[in-house]
KOLFI-351378 format. One record per residue (C-alpha): x negated, y, z negated; residue in one letter; residue number from 1. Coordinates in steps of 0.02 Angstrom, whole numbers. Last residue first. Layout:
BEGIN
SITE     px     py     pz r   k
SITE      X      Y      Z A NUM
...
END
This chain:
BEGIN
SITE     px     py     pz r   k
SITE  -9709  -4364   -498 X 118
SITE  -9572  -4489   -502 X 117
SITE  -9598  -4662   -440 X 116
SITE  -9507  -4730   -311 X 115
SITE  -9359  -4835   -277 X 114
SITE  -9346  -4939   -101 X 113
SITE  -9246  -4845     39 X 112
SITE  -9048  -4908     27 X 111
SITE  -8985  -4996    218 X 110
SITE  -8836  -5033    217 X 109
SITE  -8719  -5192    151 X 108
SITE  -8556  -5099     56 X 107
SITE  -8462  -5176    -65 X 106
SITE  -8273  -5138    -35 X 105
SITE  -8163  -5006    -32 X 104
SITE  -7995  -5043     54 X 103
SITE  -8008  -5001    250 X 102
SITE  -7962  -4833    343 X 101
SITE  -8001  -4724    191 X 100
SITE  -8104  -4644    327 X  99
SITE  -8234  -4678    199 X  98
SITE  -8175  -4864    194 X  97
SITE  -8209  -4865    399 X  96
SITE  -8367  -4789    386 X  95
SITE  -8416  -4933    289 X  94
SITE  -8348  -5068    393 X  93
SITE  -8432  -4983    535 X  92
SITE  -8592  -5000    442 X  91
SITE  -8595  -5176    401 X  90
SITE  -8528  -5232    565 X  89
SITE  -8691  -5153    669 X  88
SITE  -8808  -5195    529 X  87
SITE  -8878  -5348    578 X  86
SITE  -8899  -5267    746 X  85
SITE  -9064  -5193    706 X  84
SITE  -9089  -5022    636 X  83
SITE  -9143  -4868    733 X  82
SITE  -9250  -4753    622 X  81
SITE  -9206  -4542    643 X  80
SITE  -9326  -4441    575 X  79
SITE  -9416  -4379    438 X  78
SITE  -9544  -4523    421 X  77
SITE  -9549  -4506    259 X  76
SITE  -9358  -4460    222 X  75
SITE  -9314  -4596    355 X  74
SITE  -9132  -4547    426 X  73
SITE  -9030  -4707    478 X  72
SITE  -8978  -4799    631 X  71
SITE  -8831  -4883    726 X  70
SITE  -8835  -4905    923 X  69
SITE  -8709  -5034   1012 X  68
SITE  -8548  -4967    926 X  67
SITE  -8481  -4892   1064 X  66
SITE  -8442  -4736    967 X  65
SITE  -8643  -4732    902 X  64
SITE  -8662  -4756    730 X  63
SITE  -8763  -4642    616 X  62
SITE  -8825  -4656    443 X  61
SITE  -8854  -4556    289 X  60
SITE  -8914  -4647    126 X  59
SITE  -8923  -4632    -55 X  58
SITE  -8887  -4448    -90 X  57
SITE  -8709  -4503    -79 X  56
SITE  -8688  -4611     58 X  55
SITE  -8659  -4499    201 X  54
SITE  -8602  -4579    367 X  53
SITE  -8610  -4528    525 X  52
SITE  -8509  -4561    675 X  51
SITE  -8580  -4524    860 X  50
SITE  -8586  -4399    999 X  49
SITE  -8754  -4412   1100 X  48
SITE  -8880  -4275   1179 X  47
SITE  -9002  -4377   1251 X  46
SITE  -9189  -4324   1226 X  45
SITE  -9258  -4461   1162 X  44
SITE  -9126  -4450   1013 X  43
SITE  -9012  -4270   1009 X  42
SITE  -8870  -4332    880 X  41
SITE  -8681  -4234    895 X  40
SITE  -8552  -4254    764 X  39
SITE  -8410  -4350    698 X  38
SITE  -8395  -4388    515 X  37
SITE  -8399  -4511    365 X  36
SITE  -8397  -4465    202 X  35
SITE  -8437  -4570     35 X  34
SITE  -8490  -4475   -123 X  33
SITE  -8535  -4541   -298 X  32
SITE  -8686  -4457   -293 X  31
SITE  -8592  -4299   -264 X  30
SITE  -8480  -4313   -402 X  29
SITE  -8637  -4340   -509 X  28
SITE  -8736  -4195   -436 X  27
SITE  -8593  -4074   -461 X  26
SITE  -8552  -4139   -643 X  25
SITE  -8740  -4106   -680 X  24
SITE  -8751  -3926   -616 X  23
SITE  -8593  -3889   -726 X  22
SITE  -8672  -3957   -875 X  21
SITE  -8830  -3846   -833 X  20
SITE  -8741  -3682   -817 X  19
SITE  -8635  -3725   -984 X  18
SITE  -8777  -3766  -1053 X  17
SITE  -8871  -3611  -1010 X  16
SITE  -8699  -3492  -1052 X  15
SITE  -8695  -3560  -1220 X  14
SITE  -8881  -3519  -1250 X  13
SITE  -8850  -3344  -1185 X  12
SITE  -8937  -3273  -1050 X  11
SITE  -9059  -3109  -1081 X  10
SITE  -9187  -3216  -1145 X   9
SITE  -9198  -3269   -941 X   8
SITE  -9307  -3438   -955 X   7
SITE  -9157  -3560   -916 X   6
SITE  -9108  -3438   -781 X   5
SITE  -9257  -3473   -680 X   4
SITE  -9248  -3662   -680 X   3
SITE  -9062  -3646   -623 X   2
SITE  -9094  -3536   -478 X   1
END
């Protein structure tokens, strides 16, 4: 919606920026972002309830209650990637300080590698 306004000449200059400032601040507080809820995940064809977790636009993750099953959602692949159990700890400790259960601290998941814009 954005992209077509900026080409309306019936839109004010002002009222552009102001659009596109507005757009910006949005992004950036979302980027900034950590949440981490309940929800159901359908993998193999089990229905499971486990905790995500929403790292900005970064990463999104998943955690099984139990704690015994933690993956991530591959953009490529567009689907869900199991991780190894390196990063069992890791991510509960994360979805703990978006809980605001723990202090914030660095946090060890998984970040796909940078690309190149096209």
């Amino acid at each position: 919606n954005l992209r077509d306004l900026m080409s309306k000449a019936d839109v004010t200059v002002s009222e552009k920026f102001r659009l596109l400032m507005e757009a910006y601040q949005i992004e950036n507080a979302y980027g900034r972002s950590i949440e981490a809820y309940t929800g159901d995940l359908e993998l193999d064809g089990t229905k499971r309830t486990v905790d995500f977790l929403q790292v900005g636009r970064v990463a999104l993750l998943y955690q099984t209650s139990d704690r015994s099953e933690t993956g991530f959602w591959d953009r490529d692949a567009n689907t869900w990637q199991q991780l190894d159990d390196s990063y069992r700890t890791p991510v509960a400790n994360a979805i703990k300080v978006a809980r605001k259960q723990k202090a914030p601290d660095l946090l060890q998941i998984p970040v796909p590698a940078a690309v190149e814009a096209q």
